[in-house]
mmCIF file of the N, C-alpha and C atoms, coordinates in Angstrom:
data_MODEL
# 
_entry.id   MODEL 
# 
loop_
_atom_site.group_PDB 
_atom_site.id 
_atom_site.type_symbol 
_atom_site.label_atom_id 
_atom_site.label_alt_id 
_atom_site.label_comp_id 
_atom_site.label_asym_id 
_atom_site.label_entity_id 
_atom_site.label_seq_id 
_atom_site.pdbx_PDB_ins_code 
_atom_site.Cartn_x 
_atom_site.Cartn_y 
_atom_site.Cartn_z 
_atom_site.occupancy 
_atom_site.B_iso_or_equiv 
_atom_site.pdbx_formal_charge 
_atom_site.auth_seq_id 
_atom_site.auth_comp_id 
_atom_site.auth_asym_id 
_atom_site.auth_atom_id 
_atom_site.pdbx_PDB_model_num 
ATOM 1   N N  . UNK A 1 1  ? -11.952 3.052   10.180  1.00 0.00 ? 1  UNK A N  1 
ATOM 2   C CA . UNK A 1 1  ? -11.949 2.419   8.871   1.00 0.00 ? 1  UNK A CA 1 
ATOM 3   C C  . UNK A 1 1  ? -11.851 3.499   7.802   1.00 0.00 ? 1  UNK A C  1 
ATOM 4   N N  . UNK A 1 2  ? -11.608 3.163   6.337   1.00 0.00 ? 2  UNK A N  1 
ATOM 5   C CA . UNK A 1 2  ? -11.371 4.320   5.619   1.00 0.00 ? 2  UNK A CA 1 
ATOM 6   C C  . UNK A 1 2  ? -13.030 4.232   4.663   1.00 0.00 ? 2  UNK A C  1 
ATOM 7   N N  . UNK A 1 3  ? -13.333 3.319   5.238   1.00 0.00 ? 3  UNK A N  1 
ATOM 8   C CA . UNK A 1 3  ? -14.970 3.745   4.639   1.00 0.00 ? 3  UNK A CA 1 
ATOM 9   C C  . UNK A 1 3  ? -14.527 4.046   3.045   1.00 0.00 ? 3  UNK A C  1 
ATOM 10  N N  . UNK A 1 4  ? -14.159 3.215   2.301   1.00 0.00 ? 4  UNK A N  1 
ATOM 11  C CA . UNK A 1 4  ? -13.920 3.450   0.315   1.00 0.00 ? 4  UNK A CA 1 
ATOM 12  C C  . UNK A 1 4  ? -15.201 2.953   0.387   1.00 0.00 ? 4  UNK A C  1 
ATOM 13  N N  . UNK A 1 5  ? -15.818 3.222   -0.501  1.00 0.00 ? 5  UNK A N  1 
ATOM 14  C CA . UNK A 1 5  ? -17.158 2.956   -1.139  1.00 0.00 ? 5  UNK A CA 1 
ATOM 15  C C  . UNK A 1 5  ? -17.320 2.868   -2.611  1.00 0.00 ? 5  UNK A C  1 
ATOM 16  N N  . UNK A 1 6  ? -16.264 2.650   -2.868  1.00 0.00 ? 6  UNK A N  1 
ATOM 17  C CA . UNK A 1 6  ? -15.898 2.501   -4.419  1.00 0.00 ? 6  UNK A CA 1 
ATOM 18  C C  . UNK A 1 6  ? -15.936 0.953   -4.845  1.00 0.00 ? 6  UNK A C  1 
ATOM 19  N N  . UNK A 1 7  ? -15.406 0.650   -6.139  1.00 0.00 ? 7  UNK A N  1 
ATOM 20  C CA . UNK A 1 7  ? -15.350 -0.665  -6.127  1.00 0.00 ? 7  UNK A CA 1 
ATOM 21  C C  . UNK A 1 7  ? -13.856 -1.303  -6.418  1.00 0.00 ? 7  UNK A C  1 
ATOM 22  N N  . UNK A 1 8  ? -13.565 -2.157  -6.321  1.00 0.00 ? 8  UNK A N  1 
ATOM 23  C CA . UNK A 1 8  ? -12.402 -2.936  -7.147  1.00 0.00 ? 8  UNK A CA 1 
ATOM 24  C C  . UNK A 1 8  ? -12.003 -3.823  -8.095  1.00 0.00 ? 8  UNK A C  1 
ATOM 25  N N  . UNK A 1 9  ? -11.492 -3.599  -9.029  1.00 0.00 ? 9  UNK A N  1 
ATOM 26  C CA . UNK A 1 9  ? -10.964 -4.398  -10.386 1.00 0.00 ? 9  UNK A CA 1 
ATOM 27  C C  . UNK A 1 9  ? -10.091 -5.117  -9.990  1.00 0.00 ? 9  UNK A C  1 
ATOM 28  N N  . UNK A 1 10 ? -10.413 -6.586  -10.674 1.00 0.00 ? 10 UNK A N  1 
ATOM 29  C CA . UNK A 1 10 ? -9.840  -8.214  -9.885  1.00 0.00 ? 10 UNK A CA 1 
ATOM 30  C C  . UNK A 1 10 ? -8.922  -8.766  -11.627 1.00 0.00 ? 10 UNK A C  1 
ATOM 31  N N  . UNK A 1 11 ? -8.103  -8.372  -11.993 1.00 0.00 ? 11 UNK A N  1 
ATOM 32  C CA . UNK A 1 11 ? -7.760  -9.124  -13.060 1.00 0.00 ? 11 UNK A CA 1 
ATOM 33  C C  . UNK A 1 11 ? -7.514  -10.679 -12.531 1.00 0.00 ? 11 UNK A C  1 
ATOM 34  N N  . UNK A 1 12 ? -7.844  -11.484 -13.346 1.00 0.00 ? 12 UNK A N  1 
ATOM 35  C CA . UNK A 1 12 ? -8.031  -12.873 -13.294 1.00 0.00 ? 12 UNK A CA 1 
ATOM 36  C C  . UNK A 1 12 ? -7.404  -13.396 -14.896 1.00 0.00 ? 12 UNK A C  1 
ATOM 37  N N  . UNK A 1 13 ? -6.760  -14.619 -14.835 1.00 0.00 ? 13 UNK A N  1 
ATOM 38  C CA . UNK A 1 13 ? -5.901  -15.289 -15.676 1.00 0.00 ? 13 UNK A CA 1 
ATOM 39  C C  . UNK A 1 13 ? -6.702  -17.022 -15.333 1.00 0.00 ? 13 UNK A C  1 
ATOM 40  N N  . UNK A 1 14 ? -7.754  -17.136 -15.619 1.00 0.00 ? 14 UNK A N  1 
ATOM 41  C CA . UNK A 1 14 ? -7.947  -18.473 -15.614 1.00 0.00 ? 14 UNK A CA 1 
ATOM 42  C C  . UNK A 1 14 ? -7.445  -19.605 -15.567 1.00 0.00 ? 14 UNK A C  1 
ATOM 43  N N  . UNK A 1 15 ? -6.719  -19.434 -16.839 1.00 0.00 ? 15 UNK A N  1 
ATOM 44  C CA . UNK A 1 15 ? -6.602  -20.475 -17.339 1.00 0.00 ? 15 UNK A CA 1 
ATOM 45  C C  . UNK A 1 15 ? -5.103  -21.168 -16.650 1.00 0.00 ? 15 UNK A C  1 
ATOM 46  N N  . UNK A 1 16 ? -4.389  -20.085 -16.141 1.00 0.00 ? 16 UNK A N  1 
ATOM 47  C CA . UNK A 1 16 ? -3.327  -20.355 -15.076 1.00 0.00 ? 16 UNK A CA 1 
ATOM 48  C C  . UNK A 1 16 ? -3.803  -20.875 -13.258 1.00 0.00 ? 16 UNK A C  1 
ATOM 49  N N  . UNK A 1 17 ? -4.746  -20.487 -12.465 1.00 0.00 ? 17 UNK A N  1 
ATOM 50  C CA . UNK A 1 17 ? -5.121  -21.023 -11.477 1.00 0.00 ? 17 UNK A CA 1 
ATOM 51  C C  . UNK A 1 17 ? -6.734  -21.326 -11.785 1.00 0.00 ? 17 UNK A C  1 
ATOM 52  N N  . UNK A 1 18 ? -7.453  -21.714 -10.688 1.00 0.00 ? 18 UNK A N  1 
ATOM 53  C CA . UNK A 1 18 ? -9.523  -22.008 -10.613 1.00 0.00 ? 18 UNK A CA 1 
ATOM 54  C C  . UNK A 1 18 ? -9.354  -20.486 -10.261 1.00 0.00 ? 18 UNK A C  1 
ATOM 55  N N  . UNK A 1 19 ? -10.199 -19.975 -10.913 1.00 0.00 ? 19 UNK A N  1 
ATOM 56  C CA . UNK A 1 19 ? -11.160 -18.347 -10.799 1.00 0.00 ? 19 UNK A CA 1 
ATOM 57  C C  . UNK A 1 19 ? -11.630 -18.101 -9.417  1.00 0.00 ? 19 UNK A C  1 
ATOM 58  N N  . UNK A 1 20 ? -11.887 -19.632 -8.826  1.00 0.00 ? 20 UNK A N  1 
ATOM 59  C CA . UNK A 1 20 ? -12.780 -18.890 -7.194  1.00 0.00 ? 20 UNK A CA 1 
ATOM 60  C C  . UNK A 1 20 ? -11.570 -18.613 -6.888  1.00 0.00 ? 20 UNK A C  1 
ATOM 61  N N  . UNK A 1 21 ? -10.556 -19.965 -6.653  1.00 0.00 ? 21 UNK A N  1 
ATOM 62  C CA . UNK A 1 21 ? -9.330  -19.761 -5.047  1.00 0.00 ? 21 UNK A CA 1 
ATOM 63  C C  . UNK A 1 21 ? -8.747  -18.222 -5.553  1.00 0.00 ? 21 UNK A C  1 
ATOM 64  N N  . UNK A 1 22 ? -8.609  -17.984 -6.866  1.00 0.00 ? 22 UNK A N  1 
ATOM 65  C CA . UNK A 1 22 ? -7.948  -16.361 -7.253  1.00 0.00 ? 22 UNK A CA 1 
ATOM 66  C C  . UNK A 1 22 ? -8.862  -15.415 -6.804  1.00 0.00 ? 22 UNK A C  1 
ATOM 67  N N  . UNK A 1 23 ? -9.687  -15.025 -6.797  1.00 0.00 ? 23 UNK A N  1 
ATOM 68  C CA . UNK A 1 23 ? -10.783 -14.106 -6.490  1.00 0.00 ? 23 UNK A CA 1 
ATOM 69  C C  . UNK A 1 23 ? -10.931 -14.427 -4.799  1.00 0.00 ? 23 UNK A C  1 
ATOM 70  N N  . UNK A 1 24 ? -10.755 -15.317 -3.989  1.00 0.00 ? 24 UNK A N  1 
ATOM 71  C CA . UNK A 1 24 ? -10.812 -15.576 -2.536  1.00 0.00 ? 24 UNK A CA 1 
ATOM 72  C C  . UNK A 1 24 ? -9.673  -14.486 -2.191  1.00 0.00 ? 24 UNK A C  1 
ATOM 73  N N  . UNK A 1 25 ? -8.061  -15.204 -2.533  1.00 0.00 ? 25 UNK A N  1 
ATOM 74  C CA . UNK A 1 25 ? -6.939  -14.850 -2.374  1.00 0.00 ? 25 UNK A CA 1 
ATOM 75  C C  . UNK A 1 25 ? -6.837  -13.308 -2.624  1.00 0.00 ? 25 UNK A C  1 
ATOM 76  N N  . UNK A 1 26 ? -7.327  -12.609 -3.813  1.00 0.00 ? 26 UNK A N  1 
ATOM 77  C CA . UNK A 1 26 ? -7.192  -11.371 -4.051  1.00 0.00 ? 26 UNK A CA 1 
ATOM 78  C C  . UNK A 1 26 ? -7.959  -10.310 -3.257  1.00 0.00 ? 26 UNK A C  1 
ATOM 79  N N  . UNK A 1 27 ? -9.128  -11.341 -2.737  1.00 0.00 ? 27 UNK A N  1 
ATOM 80  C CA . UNK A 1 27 ? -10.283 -10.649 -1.611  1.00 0.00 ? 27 UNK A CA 1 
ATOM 81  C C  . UNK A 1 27 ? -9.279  -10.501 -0.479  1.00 0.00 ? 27 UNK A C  1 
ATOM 82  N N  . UNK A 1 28 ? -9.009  -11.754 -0.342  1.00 0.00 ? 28 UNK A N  1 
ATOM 83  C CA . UNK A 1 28 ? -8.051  -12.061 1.318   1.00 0.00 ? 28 UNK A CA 1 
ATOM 84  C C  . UNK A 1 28 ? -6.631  -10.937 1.015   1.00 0.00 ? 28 UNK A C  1 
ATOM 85  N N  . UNK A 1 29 ? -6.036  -10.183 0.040   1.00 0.00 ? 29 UNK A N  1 
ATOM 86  C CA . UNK A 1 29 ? -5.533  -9.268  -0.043  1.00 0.00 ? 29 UNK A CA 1 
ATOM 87  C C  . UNK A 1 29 ? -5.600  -8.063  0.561   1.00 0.00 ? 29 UNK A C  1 
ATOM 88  N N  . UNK A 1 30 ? -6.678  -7.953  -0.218  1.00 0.00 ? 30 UNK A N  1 
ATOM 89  C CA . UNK A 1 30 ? -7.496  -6.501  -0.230  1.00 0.00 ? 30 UNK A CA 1 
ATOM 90  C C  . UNK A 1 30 ? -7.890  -6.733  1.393   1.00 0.00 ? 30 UNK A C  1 
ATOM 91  N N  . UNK A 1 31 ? -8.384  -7.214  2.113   1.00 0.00 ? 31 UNK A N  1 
ATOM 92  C CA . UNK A 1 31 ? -8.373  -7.150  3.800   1.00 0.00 ? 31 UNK A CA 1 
ATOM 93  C C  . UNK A 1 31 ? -7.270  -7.428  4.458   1.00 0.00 ? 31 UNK A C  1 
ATOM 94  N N  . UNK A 1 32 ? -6.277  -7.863  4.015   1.00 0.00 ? 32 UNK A N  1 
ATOM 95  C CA . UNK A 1 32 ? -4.910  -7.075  4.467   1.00 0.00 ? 32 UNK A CA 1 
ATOM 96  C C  . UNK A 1 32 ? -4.408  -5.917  4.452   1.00 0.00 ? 32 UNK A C  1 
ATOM 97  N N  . UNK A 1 33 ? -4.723  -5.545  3.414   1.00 0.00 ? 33 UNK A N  1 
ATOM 98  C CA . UNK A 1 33 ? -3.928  -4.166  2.633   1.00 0.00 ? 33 UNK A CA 1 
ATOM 99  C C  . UNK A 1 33 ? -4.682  -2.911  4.173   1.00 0.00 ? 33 UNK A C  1 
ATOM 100 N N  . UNK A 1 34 ? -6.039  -3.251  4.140   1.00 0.00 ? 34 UNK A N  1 
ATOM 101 C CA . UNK A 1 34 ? -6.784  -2.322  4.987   1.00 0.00 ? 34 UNK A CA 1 
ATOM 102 C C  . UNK A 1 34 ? -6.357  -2.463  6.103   1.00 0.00 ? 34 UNK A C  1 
ATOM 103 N N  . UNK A 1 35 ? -6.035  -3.620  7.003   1.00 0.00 ? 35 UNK A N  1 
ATOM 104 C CA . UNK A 1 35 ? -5.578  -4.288  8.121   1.00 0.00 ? 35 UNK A CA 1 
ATOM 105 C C  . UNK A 1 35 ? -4.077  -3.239  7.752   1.00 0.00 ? 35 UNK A C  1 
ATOM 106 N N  . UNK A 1 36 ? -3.258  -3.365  7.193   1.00 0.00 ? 36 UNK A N  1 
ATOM 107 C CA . UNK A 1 36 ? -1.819  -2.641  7.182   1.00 0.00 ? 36 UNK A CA 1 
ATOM 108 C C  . UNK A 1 36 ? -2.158  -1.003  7.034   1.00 0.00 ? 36 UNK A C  1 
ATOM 109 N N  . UNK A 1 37 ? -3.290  -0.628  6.519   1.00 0.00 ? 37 UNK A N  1 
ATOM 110 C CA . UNK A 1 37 ? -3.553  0.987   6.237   1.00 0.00 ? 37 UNK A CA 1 
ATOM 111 C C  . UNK A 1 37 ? -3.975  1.463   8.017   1.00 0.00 ? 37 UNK A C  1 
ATOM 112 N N  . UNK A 1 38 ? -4.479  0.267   8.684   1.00 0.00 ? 38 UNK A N  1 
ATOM 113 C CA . UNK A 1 38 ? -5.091  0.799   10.318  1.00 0.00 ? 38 UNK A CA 1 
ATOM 114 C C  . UNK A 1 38 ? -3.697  1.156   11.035  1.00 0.00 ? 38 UNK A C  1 
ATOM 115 N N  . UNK A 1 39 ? -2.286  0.898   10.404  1.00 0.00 ? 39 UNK A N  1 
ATOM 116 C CA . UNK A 1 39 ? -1.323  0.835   11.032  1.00 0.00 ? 39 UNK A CA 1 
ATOM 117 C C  . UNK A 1 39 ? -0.871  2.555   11.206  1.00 0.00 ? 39 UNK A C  1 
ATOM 118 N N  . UNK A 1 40 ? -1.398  3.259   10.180  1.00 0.00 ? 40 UNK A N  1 
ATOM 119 C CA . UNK A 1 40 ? -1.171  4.833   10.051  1.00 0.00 ? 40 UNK A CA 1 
ATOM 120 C C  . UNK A 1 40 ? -2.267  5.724   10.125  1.00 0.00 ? 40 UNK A C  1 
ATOM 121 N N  . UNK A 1 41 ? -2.255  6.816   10.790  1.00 0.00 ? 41 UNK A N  1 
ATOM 122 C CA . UNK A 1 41 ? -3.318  8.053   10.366  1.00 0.00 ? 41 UNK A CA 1 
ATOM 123 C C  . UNK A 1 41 ? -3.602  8.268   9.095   1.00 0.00 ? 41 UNK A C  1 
ATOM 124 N N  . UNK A 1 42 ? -5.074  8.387   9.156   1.00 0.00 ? 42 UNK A N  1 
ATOM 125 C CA . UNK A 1 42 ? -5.304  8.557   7.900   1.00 0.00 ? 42 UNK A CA 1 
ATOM 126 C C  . UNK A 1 42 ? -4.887  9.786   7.115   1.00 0.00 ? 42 UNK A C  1 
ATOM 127 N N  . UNK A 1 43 ? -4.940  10.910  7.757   1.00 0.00 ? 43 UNK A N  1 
ATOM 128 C CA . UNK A 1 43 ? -4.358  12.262  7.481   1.00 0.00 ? 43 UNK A CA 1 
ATOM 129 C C  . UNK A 1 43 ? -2.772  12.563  6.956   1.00 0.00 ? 43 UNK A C  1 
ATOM 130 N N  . UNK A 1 44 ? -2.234  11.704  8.307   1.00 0.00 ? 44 UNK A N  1 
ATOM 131 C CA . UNK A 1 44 ? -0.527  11.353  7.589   1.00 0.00 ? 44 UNK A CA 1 
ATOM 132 C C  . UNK A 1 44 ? -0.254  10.678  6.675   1.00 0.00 ? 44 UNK A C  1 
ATOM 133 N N  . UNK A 1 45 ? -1.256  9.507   5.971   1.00 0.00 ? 45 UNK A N  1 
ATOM 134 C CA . UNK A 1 45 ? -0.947  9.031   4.585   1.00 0.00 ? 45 UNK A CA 1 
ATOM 135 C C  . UNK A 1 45 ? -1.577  9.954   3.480   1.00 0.00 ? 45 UNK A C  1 
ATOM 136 N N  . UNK A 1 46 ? -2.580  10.192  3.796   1.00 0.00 ? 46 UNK A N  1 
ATOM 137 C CA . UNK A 1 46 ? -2.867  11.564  2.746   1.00 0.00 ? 46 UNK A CA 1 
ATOM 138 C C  . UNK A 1 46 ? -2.029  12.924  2.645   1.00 0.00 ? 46 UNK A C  1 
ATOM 139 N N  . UNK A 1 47 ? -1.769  13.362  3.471   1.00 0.00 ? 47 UNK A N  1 
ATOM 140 C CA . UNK A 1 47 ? -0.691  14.189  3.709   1.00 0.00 ? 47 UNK A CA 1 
ATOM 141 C C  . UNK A 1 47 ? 0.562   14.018  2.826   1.00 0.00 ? 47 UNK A C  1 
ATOM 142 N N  . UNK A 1 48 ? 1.218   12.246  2.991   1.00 0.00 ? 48 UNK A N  1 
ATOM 143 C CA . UNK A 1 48 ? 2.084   11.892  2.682   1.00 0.00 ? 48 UNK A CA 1 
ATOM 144 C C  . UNK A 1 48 ? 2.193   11.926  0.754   1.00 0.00 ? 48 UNK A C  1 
ATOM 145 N N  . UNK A 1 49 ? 0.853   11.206  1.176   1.00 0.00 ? 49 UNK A N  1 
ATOM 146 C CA . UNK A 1 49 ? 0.717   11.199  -1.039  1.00 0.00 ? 49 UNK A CA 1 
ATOM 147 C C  . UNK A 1 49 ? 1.068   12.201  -1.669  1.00 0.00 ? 49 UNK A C  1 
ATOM 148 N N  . UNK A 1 50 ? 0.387   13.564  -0.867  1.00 0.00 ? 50 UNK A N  1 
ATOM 149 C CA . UNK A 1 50 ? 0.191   14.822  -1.325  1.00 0.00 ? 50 UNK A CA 1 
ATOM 150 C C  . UNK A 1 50 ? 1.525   15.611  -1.296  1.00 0.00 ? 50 UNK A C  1 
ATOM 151 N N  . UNK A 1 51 ? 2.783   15.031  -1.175  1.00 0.00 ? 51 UNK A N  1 
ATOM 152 C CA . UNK A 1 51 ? 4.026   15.768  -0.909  1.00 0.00 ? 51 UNK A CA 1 
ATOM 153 C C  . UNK A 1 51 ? 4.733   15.636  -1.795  1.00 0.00 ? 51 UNK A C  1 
ATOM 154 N N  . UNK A 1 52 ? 5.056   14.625  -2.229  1.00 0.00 ? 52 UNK A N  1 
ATOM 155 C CA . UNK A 1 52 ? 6.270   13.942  -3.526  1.00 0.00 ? 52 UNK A CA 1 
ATOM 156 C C  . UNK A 1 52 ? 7.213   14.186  -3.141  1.00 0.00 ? 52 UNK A C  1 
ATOM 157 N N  . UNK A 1 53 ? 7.323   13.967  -1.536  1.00 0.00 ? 53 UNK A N  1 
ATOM 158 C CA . UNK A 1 53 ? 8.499   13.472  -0.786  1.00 0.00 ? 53 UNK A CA 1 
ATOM 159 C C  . UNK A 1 53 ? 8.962   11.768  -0.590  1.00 0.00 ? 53 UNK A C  1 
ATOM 160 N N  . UNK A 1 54 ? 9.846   11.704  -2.197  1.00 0.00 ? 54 UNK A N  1 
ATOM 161 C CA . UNK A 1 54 ? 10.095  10.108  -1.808  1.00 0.00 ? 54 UNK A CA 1 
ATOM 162 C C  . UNK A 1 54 ? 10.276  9.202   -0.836  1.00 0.00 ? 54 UNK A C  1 
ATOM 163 N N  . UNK A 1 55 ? 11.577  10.258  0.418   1.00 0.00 ? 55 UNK A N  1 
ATOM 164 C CA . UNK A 1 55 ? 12.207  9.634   0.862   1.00 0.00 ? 55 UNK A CA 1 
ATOM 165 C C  . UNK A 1 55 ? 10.630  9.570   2.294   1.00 0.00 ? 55 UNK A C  1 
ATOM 166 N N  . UNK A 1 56 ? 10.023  10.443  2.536   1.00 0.00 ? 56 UNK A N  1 
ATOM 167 C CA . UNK A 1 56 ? 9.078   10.493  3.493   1.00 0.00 ? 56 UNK A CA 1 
ATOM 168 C C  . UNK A 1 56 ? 7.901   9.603   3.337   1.00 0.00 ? 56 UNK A C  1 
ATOM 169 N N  . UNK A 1 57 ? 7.481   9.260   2.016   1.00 0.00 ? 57 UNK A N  1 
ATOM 170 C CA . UNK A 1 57 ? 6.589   8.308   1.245   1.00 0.00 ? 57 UNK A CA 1 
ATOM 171 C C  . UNK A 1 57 ? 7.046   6.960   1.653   1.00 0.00 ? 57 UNK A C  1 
ATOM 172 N N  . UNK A 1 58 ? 8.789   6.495   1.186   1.00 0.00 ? 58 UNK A N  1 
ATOM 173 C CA . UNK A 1 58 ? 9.166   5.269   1.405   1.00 0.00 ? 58 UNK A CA 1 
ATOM 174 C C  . UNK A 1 58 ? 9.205   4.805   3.233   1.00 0.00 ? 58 UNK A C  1 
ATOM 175 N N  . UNK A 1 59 ? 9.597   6.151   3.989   1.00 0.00 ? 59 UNK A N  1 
ATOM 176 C CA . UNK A 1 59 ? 9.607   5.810   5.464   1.00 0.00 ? 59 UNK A CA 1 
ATOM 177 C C  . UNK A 1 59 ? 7.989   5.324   6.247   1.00 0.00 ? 59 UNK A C  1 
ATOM 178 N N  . UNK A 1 60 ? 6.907   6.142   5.247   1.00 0.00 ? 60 UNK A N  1 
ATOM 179 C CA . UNK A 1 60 ? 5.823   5.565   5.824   1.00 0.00 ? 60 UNK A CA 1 
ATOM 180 C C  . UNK A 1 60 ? 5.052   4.332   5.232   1.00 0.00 ? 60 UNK A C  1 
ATOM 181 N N  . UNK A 1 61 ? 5.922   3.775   4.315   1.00 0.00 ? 61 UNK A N  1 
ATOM 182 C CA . UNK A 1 61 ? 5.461   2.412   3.412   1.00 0.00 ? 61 UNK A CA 1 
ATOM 183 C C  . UNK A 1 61 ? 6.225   1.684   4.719   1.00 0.00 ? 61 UNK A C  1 
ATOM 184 N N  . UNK A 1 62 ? 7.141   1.930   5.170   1.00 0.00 ? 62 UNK A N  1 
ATOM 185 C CA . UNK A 1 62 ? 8.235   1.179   5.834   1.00 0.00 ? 62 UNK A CA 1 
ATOM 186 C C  . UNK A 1 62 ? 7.462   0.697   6.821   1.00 0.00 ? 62 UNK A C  1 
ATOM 187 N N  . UNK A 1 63 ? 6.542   1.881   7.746   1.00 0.00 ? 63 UNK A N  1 
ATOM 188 C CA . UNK A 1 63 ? 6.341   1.928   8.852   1.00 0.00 ? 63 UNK A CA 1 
ATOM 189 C C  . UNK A 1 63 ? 4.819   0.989   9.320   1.00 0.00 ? 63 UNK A C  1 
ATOM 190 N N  . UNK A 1 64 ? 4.269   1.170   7.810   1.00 0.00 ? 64 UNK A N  1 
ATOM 191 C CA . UNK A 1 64 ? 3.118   0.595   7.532   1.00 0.00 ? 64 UNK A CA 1 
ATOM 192 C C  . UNK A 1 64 ? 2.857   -0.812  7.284   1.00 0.00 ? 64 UNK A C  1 
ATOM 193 N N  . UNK A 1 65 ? 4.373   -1.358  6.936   1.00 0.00 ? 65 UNK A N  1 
ATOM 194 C CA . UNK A 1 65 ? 4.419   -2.537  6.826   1.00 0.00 ? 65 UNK A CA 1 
ATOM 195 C C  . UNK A 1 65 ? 5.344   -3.555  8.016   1.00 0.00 ? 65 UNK A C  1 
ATOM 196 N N  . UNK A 1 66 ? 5.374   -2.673  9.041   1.00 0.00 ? 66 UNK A N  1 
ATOM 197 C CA . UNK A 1 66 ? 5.806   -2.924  10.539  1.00 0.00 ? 66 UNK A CA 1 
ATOM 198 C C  . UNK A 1 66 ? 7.544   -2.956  10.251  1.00 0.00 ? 66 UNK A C  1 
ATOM 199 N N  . UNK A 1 67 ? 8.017   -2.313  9.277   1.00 0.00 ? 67 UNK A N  1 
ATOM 200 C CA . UNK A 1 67 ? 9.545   -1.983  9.350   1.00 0.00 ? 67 UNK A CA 1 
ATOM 201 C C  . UNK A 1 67 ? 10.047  -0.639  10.436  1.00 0.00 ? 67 UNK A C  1 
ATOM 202 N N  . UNK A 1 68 ? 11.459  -0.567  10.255  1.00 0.00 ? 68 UNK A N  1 
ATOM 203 C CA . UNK A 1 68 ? 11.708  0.359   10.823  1.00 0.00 ? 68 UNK A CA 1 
ATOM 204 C C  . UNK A 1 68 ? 11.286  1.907   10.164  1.00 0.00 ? 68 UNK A C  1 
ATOM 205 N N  . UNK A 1 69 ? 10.651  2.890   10.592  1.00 0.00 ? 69 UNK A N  1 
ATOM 206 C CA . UNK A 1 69 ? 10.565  4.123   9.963   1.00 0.00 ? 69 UNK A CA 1 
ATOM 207 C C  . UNK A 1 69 ? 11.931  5.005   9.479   1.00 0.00 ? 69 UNK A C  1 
# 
């Protein structure tokens, strides 16, 4: 797990959907997003950030999101 211990900012628009099902949905996000981060080393996405190698950045978004690398 990547163990964040931080917190997260939920922008919410009320008055367009109910506040819970948005705040469920944005939760049910955010445990995807982590579920798709288990797909890579953690070292090789840090690694990756740390390069400002586009084309190497976009191959491991690719790979992370079960595309071709």
């Amino acid at each position: 797990m990547w163990k964040y211990d931080g917190w997260f900012g939920l922008d919410l628009f009320p008055d367009c959907e109910g506040p819970v099902e948005v705040v469920q949905e944005k939760i049910n996000n955010l445990k995807y997003l982590y579920e798709l981060l288990e797909r890579v080393d953690r070292e090789e996405c840090r690694a990756a950030m740390h390069t400002s190698d586009a084309v190497k950045i976009f191959k491991l978004k690719r790979r992370i999101l079960g595309g071709l690398a």
